[in-house]
VOTI-8808 format. One line per 3 residues: number of its first residue (from 0); their letters; for each residue x, y, z of C-alpha. Coordinates in nm, 3 decimals, always signed. Example, Ala and Ser with C-alpha at 12.3 -4.5 7.8 and 13.67 -1.06 7.14 Angstrom:
0> as> +1.230 -0.450 +0.780; +1.367 -0.106 +0.714
//
This chain:
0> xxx> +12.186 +5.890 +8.163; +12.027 +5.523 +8.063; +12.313 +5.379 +8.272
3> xxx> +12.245 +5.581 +8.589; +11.850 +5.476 +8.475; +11.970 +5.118 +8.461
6> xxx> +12.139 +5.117 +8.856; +11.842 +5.310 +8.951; +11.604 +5.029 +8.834
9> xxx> +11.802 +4.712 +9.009; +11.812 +4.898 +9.327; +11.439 +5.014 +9.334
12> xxx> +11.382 +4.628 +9.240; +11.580 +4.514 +9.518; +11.447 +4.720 +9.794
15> xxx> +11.093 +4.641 +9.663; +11.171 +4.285 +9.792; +11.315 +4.391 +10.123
18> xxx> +11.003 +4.595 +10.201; +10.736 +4.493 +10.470; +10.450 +4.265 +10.388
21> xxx> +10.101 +4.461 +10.320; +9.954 +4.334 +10.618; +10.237 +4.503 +10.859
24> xxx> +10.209 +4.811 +10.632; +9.828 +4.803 +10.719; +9.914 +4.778 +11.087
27> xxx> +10.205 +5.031 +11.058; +10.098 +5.295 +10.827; +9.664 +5.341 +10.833
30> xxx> +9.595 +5.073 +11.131; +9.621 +5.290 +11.378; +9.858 +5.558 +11.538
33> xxx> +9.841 +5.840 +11.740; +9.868 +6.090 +11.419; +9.527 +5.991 +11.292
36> xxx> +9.227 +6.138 +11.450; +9.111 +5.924 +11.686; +9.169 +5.622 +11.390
39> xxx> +9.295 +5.341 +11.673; +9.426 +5.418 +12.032; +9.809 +5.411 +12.090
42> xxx> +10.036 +5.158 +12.294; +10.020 +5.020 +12.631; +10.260 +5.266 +12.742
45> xxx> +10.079 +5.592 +12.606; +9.780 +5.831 +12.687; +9.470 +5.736 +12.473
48> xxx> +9.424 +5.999 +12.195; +9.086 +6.114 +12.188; +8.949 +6.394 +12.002
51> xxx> +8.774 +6.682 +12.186; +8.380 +6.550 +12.160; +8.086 +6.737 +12.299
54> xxx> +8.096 +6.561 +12.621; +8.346 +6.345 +12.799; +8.341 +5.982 +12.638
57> xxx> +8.382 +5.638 +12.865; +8.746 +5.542 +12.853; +8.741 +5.145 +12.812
60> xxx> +9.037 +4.891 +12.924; +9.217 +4.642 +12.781; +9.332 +4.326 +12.871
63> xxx> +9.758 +4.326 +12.928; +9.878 +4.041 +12.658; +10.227 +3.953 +12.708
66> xxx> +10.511 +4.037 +12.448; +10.647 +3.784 +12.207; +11.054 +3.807 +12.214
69> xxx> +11.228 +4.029 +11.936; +11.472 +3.941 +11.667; +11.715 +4.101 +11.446
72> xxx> +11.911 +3.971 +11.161; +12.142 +4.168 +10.927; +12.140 +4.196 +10.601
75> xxx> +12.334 +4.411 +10.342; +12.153 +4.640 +10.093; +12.311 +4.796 +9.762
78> xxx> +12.129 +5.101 +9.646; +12.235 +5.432 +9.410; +12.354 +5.765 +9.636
81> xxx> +12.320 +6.073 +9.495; +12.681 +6.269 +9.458; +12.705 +6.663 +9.370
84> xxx> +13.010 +6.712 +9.181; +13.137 +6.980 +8.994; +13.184 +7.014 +8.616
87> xxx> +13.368 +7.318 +8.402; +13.075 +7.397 +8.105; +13.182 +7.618 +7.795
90> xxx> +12.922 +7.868 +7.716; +12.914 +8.123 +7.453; +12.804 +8.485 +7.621
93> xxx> +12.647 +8.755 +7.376; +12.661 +9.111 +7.481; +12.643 +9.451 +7.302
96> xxx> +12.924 +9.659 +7.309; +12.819 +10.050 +7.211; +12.978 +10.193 +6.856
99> xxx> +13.023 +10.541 +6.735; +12.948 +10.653 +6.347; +12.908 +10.931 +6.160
102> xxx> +12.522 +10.980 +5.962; +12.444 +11.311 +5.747; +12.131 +11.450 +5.769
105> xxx> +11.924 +11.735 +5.619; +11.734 +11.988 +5.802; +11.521 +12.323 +5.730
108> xxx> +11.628 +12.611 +5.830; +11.381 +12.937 +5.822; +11.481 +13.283 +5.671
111> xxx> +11.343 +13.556 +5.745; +11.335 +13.902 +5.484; +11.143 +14.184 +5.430
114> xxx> +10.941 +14.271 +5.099; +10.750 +14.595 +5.025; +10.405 +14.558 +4.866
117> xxx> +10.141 +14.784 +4.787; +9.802 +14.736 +4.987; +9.478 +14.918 +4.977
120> xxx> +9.364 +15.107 +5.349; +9.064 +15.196 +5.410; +9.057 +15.487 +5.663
123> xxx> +8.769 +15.658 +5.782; +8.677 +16.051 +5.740; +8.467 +16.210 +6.000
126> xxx> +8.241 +16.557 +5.875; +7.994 +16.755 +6.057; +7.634 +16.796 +5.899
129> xxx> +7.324 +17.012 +6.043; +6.984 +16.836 +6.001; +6.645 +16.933 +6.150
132> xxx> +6.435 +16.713 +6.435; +6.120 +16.717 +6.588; +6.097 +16.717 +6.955
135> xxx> +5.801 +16.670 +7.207; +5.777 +16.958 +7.463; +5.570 +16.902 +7.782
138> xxx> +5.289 +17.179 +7.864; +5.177 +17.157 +8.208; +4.854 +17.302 +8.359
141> xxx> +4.621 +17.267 +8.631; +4.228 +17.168 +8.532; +3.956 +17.135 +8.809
144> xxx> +3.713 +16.823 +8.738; +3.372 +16.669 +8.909; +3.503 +16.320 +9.103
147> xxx> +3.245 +16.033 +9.223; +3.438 +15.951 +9.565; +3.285 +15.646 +9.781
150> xxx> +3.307 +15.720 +10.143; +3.296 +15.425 +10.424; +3.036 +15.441 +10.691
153> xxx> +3.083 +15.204 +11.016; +2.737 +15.093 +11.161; +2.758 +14.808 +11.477
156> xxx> +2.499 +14.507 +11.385; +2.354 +14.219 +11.597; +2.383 +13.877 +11.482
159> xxx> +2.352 +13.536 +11.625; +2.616 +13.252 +11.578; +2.611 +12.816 +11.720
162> xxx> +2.936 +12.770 +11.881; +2.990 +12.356 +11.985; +3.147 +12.274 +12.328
165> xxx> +3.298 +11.949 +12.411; +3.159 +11.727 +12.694; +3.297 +11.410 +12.817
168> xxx> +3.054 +11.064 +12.872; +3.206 +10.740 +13.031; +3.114 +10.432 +12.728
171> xxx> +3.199 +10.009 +12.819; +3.371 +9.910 +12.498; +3.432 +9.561 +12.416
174> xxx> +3.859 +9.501 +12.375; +4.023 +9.234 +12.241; +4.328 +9.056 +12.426
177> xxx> +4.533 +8.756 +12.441; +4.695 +8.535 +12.649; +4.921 +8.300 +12.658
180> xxx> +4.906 +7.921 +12.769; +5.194 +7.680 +12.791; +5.210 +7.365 +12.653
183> xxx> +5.447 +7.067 +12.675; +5.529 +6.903 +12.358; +5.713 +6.577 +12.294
186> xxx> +5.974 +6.581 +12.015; +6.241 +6.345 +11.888; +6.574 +6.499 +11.855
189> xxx> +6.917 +6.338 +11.670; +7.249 +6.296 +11.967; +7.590 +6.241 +11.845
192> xxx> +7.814 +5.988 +12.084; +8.177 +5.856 +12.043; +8.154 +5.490 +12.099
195> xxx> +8.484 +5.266 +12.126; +8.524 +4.957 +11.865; +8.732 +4.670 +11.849
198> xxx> +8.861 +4.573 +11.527; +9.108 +4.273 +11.390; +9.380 +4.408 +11.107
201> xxx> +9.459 +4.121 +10.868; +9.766 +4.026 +11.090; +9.507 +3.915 +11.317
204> xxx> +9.572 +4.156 +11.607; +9.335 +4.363 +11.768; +9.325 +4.725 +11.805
207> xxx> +9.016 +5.013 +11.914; +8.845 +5.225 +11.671; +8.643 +5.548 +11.787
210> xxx> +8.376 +5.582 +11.584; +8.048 +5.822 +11.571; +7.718 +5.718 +11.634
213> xxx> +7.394 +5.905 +11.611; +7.086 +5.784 +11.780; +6.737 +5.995 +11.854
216> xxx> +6.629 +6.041 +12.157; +6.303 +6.220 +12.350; +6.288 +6.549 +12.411
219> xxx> +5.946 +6.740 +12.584; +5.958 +7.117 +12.461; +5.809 +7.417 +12.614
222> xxx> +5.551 +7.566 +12.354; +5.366 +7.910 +12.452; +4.982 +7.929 +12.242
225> xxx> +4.795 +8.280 +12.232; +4.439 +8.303 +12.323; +4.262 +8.494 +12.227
228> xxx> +3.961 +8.693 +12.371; +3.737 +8.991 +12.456; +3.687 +9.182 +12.749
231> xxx> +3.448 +9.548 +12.873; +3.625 +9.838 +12.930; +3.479 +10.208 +13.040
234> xxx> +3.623 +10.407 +12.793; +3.582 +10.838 +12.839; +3.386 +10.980 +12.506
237> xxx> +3.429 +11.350 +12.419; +3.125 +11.475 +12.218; +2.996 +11.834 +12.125
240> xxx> +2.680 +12.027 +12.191; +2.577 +12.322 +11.984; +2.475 +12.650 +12.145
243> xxx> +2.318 +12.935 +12.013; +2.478 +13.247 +12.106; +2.456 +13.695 +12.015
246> xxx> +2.717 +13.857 +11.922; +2.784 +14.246 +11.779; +3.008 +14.346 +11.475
249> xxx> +3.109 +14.645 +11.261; +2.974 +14.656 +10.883; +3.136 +14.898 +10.672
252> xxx> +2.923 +15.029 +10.399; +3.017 +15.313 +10.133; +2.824 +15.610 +10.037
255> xxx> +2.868 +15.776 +9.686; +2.933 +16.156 +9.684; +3.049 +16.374 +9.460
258> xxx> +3.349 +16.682 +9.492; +3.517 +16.924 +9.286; +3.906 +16.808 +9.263
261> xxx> +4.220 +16.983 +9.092; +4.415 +16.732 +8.828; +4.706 +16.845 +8.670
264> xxx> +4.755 +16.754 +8.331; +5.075 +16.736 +8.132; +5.017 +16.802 +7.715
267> xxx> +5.329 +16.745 +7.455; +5.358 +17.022 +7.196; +5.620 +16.887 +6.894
270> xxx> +5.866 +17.208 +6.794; +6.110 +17.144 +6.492; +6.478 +17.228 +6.602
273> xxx> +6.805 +17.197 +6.407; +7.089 +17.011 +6.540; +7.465 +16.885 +6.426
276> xxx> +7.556 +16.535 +6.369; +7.884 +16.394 +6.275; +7.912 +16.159 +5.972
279> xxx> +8.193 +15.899 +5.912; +8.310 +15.811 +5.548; +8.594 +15.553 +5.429
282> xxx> +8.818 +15.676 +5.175; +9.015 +15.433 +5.014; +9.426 +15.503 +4.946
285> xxx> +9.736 +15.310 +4.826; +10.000 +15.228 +5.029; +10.333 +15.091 +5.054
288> xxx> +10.403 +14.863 +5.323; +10.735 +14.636 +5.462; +10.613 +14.253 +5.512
291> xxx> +10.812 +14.013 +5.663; +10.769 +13.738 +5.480; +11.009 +13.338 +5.614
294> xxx> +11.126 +13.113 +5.392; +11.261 +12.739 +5.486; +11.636 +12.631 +5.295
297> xxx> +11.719 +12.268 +5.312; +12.091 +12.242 +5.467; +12.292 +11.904 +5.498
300> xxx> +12.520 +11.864 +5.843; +12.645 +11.554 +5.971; +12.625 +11.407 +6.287
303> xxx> +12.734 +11.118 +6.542; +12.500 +10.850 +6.685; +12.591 +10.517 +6.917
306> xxx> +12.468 +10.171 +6.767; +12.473 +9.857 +6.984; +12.703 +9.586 +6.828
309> xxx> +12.642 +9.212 +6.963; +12.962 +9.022 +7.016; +12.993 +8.635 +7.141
312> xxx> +13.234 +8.527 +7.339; +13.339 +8.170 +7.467; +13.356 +8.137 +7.901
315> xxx> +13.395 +7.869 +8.135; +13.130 +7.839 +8.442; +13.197 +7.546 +8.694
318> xxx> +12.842 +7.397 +8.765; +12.725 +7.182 +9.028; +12.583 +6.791 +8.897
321> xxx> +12.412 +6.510 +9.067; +12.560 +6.164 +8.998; +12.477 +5.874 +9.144
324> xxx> +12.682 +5.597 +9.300; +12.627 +5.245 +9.420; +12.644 +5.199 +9.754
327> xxx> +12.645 +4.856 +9.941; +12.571 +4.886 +10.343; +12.443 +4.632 +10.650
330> xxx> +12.130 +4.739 +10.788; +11.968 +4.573 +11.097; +11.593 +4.468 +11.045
333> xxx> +11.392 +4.309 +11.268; +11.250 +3.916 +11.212; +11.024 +3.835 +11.518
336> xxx> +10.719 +4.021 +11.619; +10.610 +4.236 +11.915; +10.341 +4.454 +12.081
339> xxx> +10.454 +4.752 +11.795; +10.577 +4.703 +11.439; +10.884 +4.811 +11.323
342> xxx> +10.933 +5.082 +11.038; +11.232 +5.025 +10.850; +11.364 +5.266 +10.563
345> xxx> +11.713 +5.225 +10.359; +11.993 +5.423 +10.264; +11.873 +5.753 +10.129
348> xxx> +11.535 +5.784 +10.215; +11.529 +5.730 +10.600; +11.669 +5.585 +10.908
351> xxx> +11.804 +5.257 +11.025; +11.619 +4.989 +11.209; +11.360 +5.034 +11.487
354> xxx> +11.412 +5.394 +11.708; +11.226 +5.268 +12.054; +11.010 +4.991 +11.951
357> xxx> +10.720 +5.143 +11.830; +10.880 +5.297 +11.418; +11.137 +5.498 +11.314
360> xxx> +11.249 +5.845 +11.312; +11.080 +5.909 +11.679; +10.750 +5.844 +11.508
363> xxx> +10.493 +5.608 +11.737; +10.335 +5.396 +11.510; +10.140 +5.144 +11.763
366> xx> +9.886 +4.919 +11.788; +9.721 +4.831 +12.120
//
């Protein structure tokens, strides 16, 4: 491992000192390109790339600046490949293979016998026995009584009564209203415009920037005001007038008089009479009675029962590893400049040279 470290090191060193200068990574990578939003517009050769803004933005153009010629040299570069290869590893494998053996155990078993015992019983005895009662007769008979009965007499009577009845009167309230007036109002309101910009990367050539600028502008507003005020209106008022009116009704008044009514009356007479009741005793006897009574007897019996042995065994697994190799190759990279910088990558990690003039790997990476 610290000698694949070692290879790794020298070739990371030596294709640190083949790399690009920071000013063409500038105008490569974050300079401009058509993967950005709207970060720099694109090459000669391709549609401006604009981003979607609220309204349609002023396309600007550029003055044509001719080409400087192109050059390529080649140069060989030694870097560390990765390999797979395959390797046989010894490994030691534990699994449980299941045993049989023989355990004794105890268990209770229940018994069940009989046993005769002696118990006292209580049973009862039933007797009859006469005993003597009281009991309320009714005696019923008619008696003829003096009754104050009030009788209802209907006489008609006169009286007088004020019944009110609605009339109607036409009234000017005052109402309140309101109205509405309009009224123009001059406000100040923020606008957000793309406006192009032309900037110099540290290569010294020139490319376009979009950028976002907010300005305020004047706005005159509608505004409605209520106003309010009072006008008459003839409103219909229902008031009541009271009239005096006759009117005859039925008064019910009661008259005391006295008659001669029949009222039965109902009189308890208590007789004694003799009856039968039965009476229950409990005598108390011996007996002899069968119980079943259980008892538990430990027995021993022996029985079988799996247990997991671990074993380890030795096996050989082929596994896949990732050497490295070195690895010396000619790439093509470009020495004179152009309208588009080239992106070159090295073995490994990318592809060769420049794809159409404007990066690598069918990426555009341009500058206008």
């Amino acid at each position: 491992m610290k000698r694949l470290f070692g290879w790794s090191l020298v070739a990371s060193l030596a294709m640190v000192g083949m790399m690009p200068t920071a000013g063409e990574s500038f105008g490569k990578r974050r300079g401009g390109g058509c993967e950005s939003s709207c970060g720099s517009a694109p090459c000669m050769d391709v549609a401006p790339c604009y981003s979607a803004p609220a309204y349609p933005a002023p396309v600007y153009s550029a003055p044509v600046v001719a080409a400087p010629e192109i050059r390529y040299e080649e140069r060989k570069v030694t870097y560390l490949k990765p390999v797979w290869k395959e390797r046989v590893v010894e490994e030691v494998v534990v699994r449980c293979v299941p045993k049989e053996e023989k355990f004794v155990y105890e268990v209770q078993v229940p018994s069940i016998r009989e046993e005769k015992r002696t118990v006292k019983v209580s049973r009862p005895v039933t007797r009859e026995e006469k005993f003597m009662v009281k009991v309320a007769t009714p005696v019923h008979s008619v008696e003829k009584r003096n009754v104050s009965v009030n009788v209802p007499v209907w006489q008609d009577v006169e009286y007088t009564y004020n019944v009110s009845i609605p009339k109607f009167r036409t009234v000017t309230r005052n109402v309140p209203f309101c109205n509405w007036e309009t009224k123009y109002v001059e406000t100040t309101v923020p606008v957000c415009r793309v406006v192009p910009e032309v900037c110099t990367d540290a290569c010294g050539r020139c490319y376009t920037v979009c950028r976002t600028v907010t300005e305020m502008q004047p706005v005159t507003r509608c505004v409605r005001v209520p106003v309010m005020g009072t006008r008459e209106v003839a409103v219909n008022e229902c008031y009541y007038e009271t009239e005096l009116r006759k009117g005859v009704r039925k008064v019910c008044n009661f008259e005391r008089r006295e008659q001669v009514v029949e009222v039965p009356v109902c009189r308890t007479e208590w007789r004694e009479v003799q009856q039968t009741r039965l009476v229950c005793e409990y005598a108390v006897s011996e007996e002899v009675v069968p119980v079943r009574v259980c008892h538990y007897e430990a027995q021993k019996r022996e029985g079988v029962r799996v247990v997991m042995q671990r074993v380890e065994e030795k096996v050989n697994r082929t596994v896949r590893v990732c050497e490295y190799e070195n690895v010396t190759e000619t790439i093509r990279v470009q020495v004179g400049g152009g309208t588009c910088d080239n992106f070159v990558s090295y073995g490994g990690y990318g592809s060769y040279g420049c794809n159409d003039g404007c990066g690598s790997g069918g990426r555009r990476r341009c500058h206008r």
